[in-house]
C-alpha positions in Angstrom: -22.1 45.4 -46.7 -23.4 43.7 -44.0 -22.9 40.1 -42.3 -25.9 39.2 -43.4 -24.9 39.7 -47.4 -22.6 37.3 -46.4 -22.9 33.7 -47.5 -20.7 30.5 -45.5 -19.1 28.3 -48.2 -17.1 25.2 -47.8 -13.6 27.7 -48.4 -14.8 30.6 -46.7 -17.7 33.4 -47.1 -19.4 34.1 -50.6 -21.4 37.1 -51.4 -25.1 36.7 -51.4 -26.8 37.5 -54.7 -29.1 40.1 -53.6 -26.3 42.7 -53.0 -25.3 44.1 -56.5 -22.0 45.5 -57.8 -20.8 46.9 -60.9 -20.7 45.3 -64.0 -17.6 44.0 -64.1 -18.0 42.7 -60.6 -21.4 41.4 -61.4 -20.0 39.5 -64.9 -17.6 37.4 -62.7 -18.4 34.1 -60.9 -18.8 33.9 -57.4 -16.5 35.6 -54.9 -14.9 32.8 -52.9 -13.5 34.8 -49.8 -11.0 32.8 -47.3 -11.1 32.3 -43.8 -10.7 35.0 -41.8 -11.8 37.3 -44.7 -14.7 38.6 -42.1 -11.1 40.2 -39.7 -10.0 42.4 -43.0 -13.8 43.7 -44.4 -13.7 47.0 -42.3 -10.4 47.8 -44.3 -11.7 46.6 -47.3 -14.7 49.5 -46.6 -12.0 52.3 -45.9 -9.5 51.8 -48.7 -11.6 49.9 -51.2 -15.3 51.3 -51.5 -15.6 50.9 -54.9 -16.1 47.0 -54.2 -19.1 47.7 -51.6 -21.4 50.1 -53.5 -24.3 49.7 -52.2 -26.3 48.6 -55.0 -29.7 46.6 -54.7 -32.0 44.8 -57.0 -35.0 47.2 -55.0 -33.1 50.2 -57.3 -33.4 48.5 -60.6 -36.9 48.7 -61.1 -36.6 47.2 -65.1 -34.6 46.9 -67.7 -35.5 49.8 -69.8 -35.0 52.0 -66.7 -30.9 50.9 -67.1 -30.9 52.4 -70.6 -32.9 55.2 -70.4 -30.2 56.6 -68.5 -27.2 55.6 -70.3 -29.3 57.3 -73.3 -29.7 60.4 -71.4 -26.2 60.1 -70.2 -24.9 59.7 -73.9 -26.8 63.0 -74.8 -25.6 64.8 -72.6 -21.8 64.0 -73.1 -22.6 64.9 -76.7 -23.9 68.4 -75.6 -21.0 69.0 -72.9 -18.0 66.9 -74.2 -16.2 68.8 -70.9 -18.9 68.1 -68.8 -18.5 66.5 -65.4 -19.2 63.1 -66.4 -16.5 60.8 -66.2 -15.7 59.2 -70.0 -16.2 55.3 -70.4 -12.9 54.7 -70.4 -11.3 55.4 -67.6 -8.2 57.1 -68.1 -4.5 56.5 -67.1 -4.5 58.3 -63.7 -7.2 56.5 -62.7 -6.1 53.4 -63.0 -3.2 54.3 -61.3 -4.6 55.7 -58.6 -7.0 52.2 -58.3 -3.3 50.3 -58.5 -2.2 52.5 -55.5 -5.4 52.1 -53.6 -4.5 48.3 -54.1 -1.2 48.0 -53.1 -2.0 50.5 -50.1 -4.8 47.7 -49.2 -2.4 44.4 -49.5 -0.1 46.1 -47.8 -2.1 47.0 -44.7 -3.9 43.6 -44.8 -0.3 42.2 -44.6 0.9 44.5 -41.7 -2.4 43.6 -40.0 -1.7 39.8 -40.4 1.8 40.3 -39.3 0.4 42.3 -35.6 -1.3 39.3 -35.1 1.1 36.9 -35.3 3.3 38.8 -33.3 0.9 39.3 -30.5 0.4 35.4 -30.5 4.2 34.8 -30.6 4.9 37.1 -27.8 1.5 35.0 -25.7 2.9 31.9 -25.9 6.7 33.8 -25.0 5.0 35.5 -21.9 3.7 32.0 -21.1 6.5 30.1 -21.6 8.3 32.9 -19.3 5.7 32.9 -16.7 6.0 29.1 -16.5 9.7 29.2 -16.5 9.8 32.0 -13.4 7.2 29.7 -11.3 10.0 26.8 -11.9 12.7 28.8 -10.8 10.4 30.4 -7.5 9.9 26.6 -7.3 13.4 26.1 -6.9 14.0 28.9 -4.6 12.0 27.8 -2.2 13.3 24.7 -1.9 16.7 25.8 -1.4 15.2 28.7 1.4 13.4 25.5 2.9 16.7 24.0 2.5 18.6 26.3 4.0 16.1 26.8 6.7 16.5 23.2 7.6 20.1 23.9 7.7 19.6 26.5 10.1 17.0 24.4 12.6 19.5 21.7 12.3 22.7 23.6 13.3 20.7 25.7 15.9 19.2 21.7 17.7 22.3 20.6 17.6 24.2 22.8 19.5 21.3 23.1 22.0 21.2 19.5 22.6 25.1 19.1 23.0 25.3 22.8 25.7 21.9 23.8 26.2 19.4 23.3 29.2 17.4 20.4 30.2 14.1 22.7 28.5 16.5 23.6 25.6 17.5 19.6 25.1 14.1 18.7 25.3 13.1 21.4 22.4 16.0 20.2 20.6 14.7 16.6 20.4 11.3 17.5 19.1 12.9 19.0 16.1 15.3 16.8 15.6 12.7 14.3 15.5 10.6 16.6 13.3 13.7 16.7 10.7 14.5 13.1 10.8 10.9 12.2 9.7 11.6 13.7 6.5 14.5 12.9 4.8 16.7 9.8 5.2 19.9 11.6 4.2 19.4 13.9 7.0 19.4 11.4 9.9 23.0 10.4 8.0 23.8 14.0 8.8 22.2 14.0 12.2 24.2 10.7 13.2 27.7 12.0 11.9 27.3 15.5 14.3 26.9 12.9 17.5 22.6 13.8 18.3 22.3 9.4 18.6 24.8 9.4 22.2 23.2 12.6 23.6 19.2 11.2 22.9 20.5 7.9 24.6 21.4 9.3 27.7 18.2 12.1 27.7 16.1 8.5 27.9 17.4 7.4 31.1 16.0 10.6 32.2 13.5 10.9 35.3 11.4 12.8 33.5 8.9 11.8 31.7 7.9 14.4 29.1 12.0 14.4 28.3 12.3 11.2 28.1 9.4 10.5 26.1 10.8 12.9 23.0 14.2 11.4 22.9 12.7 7.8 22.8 10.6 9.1 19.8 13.7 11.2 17.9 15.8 7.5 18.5 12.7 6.2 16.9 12.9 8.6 13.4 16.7 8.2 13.4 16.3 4.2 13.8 13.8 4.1 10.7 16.3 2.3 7.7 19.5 3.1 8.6 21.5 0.2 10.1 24.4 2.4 11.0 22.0 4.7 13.1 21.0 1.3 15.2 24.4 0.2 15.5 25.1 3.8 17.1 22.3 3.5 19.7 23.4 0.1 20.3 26.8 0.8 21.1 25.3 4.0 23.3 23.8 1.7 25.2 20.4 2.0 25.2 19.1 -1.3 26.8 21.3 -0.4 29.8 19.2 2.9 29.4 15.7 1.2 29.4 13.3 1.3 32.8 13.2 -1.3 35.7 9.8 -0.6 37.0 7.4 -1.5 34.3 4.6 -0.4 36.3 5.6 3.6 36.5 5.5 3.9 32.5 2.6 5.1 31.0 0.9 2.8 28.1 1.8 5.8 25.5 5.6 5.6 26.3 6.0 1.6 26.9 4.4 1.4 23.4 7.1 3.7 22.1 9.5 1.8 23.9 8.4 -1.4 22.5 8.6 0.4 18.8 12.4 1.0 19.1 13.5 -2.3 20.6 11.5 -3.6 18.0 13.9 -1.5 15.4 16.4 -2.0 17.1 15.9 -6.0 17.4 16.8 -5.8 13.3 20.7 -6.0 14.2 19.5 -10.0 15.8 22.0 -11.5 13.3 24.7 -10.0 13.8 27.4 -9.3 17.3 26.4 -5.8 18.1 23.2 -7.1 19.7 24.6 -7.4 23.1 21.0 -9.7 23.9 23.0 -12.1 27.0 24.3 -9.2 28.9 21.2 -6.3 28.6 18.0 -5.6 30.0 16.1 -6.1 27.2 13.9 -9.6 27.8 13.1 -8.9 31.4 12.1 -5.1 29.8 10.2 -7.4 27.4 8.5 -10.0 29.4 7.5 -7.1 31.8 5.6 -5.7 29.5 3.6 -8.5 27.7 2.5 -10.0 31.7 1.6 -6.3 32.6 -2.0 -4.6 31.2 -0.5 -3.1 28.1 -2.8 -2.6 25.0 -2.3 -5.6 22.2 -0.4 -3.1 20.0 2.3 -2.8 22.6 2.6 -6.4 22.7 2.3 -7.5 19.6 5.6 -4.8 19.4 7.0 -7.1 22.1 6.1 -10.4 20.7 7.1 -9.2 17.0 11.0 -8.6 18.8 10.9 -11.7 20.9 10.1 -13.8 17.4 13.1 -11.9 15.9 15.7 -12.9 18.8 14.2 -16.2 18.4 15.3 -16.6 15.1 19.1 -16.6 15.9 19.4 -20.2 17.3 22.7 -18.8 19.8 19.6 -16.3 21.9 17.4 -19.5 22.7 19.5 -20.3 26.1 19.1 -16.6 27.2 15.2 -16.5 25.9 14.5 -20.0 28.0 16.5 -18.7 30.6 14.1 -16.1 31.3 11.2 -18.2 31.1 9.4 -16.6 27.4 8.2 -20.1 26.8 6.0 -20.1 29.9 5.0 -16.3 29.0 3.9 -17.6 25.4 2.6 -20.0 26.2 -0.1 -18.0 28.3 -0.5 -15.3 25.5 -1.4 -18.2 22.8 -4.7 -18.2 24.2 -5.8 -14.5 23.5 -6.8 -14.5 19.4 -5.3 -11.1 19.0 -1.5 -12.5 19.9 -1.7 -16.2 19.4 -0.2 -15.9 15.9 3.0 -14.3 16.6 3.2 -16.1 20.0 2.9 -19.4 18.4 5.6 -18.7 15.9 8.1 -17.6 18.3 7.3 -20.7 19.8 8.1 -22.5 16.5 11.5 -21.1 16.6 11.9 -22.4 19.9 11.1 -26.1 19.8 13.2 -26.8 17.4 16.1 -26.9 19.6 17.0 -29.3 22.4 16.3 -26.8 24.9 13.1 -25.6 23.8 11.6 -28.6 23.3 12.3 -29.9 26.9 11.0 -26.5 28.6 8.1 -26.9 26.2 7.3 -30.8 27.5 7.6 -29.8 30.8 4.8 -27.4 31.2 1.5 -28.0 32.3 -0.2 -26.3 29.1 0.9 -28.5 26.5 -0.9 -30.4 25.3 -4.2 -28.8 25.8 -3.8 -24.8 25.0 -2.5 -26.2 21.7 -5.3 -28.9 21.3 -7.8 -26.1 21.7 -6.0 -23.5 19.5 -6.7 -26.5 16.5 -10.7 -26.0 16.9 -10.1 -21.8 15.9 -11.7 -21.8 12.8 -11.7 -18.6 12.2 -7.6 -18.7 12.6 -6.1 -20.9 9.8 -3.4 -19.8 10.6 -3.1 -20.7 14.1 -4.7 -23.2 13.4 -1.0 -24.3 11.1 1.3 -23.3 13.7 -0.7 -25.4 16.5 -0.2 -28.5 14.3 3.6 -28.1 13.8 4.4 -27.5 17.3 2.6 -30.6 18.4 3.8 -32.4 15.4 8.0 -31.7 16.7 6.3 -32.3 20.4 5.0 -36.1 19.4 8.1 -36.9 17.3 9.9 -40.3 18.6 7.9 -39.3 21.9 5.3 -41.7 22.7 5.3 -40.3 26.6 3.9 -37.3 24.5 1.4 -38.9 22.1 -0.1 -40.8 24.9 -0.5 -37.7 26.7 -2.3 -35.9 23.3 -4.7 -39.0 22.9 -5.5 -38.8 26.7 -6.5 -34.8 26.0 -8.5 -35.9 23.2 -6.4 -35.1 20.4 -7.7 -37.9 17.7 -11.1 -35.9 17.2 -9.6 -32.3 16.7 -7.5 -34.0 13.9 -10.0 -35.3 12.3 -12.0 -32.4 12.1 -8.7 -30.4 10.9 -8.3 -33.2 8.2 -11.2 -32.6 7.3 -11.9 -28.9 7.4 -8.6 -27.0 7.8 -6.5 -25.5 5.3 -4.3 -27.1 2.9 -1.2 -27.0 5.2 -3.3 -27.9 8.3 -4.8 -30.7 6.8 -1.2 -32.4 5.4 -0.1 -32.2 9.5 -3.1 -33.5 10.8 -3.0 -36.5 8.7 1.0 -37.1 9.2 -0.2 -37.2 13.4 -3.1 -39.3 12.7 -0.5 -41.9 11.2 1.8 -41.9 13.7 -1.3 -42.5 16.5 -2.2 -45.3 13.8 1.0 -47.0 13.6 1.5 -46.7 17.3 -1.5 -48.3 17.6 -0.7 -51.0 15.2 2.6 -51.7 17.6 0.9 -52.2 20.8 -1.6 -54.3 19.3 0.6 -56.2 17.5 0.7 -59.1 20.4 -3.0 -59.3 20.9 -4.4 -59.3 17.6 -5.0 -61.9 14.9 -3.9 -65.3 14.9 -1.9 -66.4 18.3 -1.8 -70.3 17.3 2.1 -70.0 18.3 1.4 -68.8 22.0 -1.8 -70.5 22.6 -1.6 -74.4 23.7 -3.2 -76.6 21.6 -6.3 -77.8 22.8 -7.0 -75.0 25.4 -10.6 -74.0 24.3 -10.6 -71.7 27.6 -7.4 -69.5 25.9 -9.1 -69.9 22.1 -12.7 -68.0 23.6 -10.8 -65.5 25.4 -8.7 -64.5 22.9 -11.9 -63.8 20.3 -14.1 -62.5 23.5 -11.1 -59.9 23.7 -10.8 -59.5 19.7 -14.9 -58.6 19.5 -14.8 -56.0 22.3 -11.4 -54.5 21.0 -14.0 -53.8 17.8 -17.1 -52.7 19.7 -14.7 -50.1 21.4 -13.2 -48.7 17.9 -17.0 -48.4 16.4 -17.9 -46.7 19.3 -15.5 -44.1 19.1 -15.5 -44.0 15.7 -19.5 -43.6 15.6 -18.5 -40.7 18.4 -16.4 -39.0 16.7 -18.0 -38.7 13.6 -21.4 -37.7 14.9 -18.9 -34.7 16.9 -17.9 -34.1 13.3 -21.1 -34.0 11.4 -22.3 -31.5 14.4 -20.0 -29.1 14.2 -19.9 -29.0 10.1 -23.8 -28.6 10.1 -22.6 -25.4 11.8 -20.3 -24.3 9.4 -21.1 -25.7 5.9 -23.8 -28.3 6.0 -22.1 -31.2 4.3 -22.5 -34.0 6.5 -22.6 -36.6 3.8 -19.1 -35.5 2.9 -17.8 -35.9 6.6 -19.7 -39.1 7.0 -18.4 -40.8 3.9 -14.9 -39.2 4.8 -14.7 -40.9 8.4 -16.3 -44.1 7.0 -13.6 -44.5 5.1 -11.3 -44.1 7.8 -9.6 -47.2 9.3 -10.8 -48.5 12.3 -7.6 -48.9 13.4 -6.3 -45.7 13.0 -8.2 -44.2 16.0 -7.5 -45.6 19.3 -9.5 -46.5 22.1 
């Protein structure tokens, strides 16, 4: 039998009807063989040939031909009863010898089922094995990396505490290496004493070995308060350069990255800001021609030693409001400029130093027309907002710099935030306005004598030209509007019908 005699049925293979079998195989309905019947057919062919004779409808030529020969095979039975030829019913031993041939068949079918599901039990064991050993080589190199570590560490340390200068400096770089990876190692590093003995390798005169210990403080700085509080009590501002000028940009950037860690520890006493070199370190850096990402490092300290309101006398005292005060007019560090000057003015101190320089009002005027820095644009508003506050020495000097204009525009077009504060300044301008006009406007029948036409024609001569000025500036100001949102978004009938309905006398003359 071939594959091709071989029919696929819903429940497995069927045999075609073109192959033909004895009788009693050909009398019974169709063979219905199960799945996986085509693994088991070669053994079926060795121990059971009797169920694959080959017989073929091209060997029955007719009907006649079939008893013709069972005729011929009847004679000859009759002639020779001990002939050759097999009787018609089988007897005894050959059925048990077809029972054997069966249970010889099962039985090696069975064993043959049984090697297979063994040889797929013992896959998925050698699999489940093979993943198991990678796990544990897993493991084992962790604990070699582990212990390797270990080794690195025990060998740095003891170099940095009796080695050389060149055996320090090695020491640093792995230590700095190690403390990049793991938090619970910098623990480790601060308990064996590394922090003191990098704090003192920084005020070295070298620059190449001062530069690694700056960046292992760095690693061992990065979210571990106690490892701060160590280098603080090392001293390290005491530790920090005089000369500005001799650093190169790539180590007062790294520099400015640890005070800026350090400057965390603000809030609390071990920040030792009154007595250390820290803000003249600081202020050196941001008037020198360092790159914005080392000042912004610098700025982003100063606004977090500005927070504490007990650092604003040492802060003024070494003049960082005049120092912002010139950075808030580069874009790149206006922002965290003008917040550190937020922190400032808020006190008594600040507010004075800030009053008293030449650049207020105007570098904060100007920083209101940044568009493109809302944010700045906030910050602006709520200095000069504390600035004006029961001052009117200060409001008169913002309305002499122009100030009425730029709030319109920011009431008009700034953000949400900016908006609110430029209409809370245009009020107070209004209602200052309001009291100094108070004497010269409307009815004066109780200080004018009766029957004085020459002090009735001044008073309304003075009245019309009072209103001739406001429309002028208001006609001004709103076609200084309309320009500059043409530029931006194109509705000038919105800004027109928003200033229209302004009052006159909120804008002064």
């Amino acid at each position: 039998m071939q594959a091709s005699d071989l029919d696929i049925v819903p429940y497995g293979l069927r045999v075609k009807k073109t192959t033909l079998f004895p009788l009693h195989v050909l009398s019974a309905p169709p063979v219905i063989f199960p799945p996986g019947f085509s693994l088991i057919f070669p053994l079926i062919r060795q121990f059971c040939p009797i169920y694959t004779l080959p017989f073929t409808l091209s060997k029955v030529k007719s009907r006649g031909w079939f008893y013709r020969k069972r005729r011929v095979a009847k004679q000859t039975q009759k002639q020779d009863p001990l002939g050759p030829n097999m009787p018609e019913t089988p007897p005894s031993s050959s059925i048990w010898a077809l029972s054997h041939m069966k249970l010889r068949f099962f039985a090696r079918v069975r064993r043959f089922l049984q090697t297979k599901t063994t040889q797929r039990n013992i896959k998925s064991r050698n699999k489940a094995m093979a993943n198991k050993e990678e796990q544990v080589t897993a493991a084992d190199k962790r604990i070699s990396d582990d212990d390797d570590d270990s080794v690195v560490l025990q060998r740095s340390v003891k170099r940095l505490h009796f080695g050389g200068l060149e055996e320090k400096e090695m020491a640093a770089i792995e230590i700095e290496r190690l403390a990049r990876e793991d938090v619970k190692m910098r623990k480790l590093m601060a308990e064996l004493g590394v922090i003191p003995a990098l704090v003192g390798m920084v005020a070295s005169e070298v620059a190449g070995r001062r530069r690694v210990a700056v960046k292992a403080l760095i690693e061992l700085a990065n979210g571990t308060y106690t490892n701060k509080a160590l280098m603080v009590e090392a001293g390290i501002f005491s530790k920090l350069p005089v000369k500005i000028d001799v650093l190169e940009e790539p180590t007062r950037h790294e520099f400015a990255e640890l005070i800026l860690s350090l400057s965390s520890l603000a809030n609390h006493t071990q920040f030792p800001l009154a007595s250390s070199e820290v803000l003249p370190f600081l202020i050196g850096i941001l008037e020198s021609g360092s790159s914005c990402e080392t000042k912004e490092s610098c700025l982003g300290t100063l606004y977090n030693l500005s927070a504490v309101l007990d650092n604003t006398g040492a802060l003024l005292s070494n003049g960082v409001v005049q120092t912002l005060l010139r950075l808030i007019s580069v874009k790149a560090l206006s922002e965290k400029a003008l917040a550190t000057l937020g922190h400032l003015v808020v006190t008594l101190m600040g507010k004075k130093a800030m009053e008293n320089s030449s650049l207020v009002p105007e570098s904060l005027i100007e920083i209101m027309t940044w568009e493109d820095k809302p944010k700045c644009q906030e910050l602006s508003a709520y200095i000069l907002m504390i600035l004006a506050h029961q001052s009117s020495v200060q409001r008169e000097k913002m309305a002499k710099s122009g100030i009425v204009p730029v709030l319109l525009e920011l009431a008009l077009l700034g953000s949400p935030l900016a908006q609110k504060r430029a209409l809370k300044l245009l009020q107070w301008f209004k209602d200052e306005r309001q009291t100094r006009m108070g004497p010269h406007s409307g009815p004066q029948t109780a200080r004018i004598a009766i029957g004085s036409p020459v002090n009735h024609r001044e008073a309304q001569e003075g009245k019309k030209l009072m209103k001739d000025l406001v429309k002028q500036s208001l006609h001004k100001n709103m076609e200084l509007i309309t320009r500059r949102a043409n530029a931006t978004s194109g509705d000038s009938s919105m800004l027109k019908s928003l200033v229209m309905s302004t009052s006159s006398k909120s804008l002064p003359c």
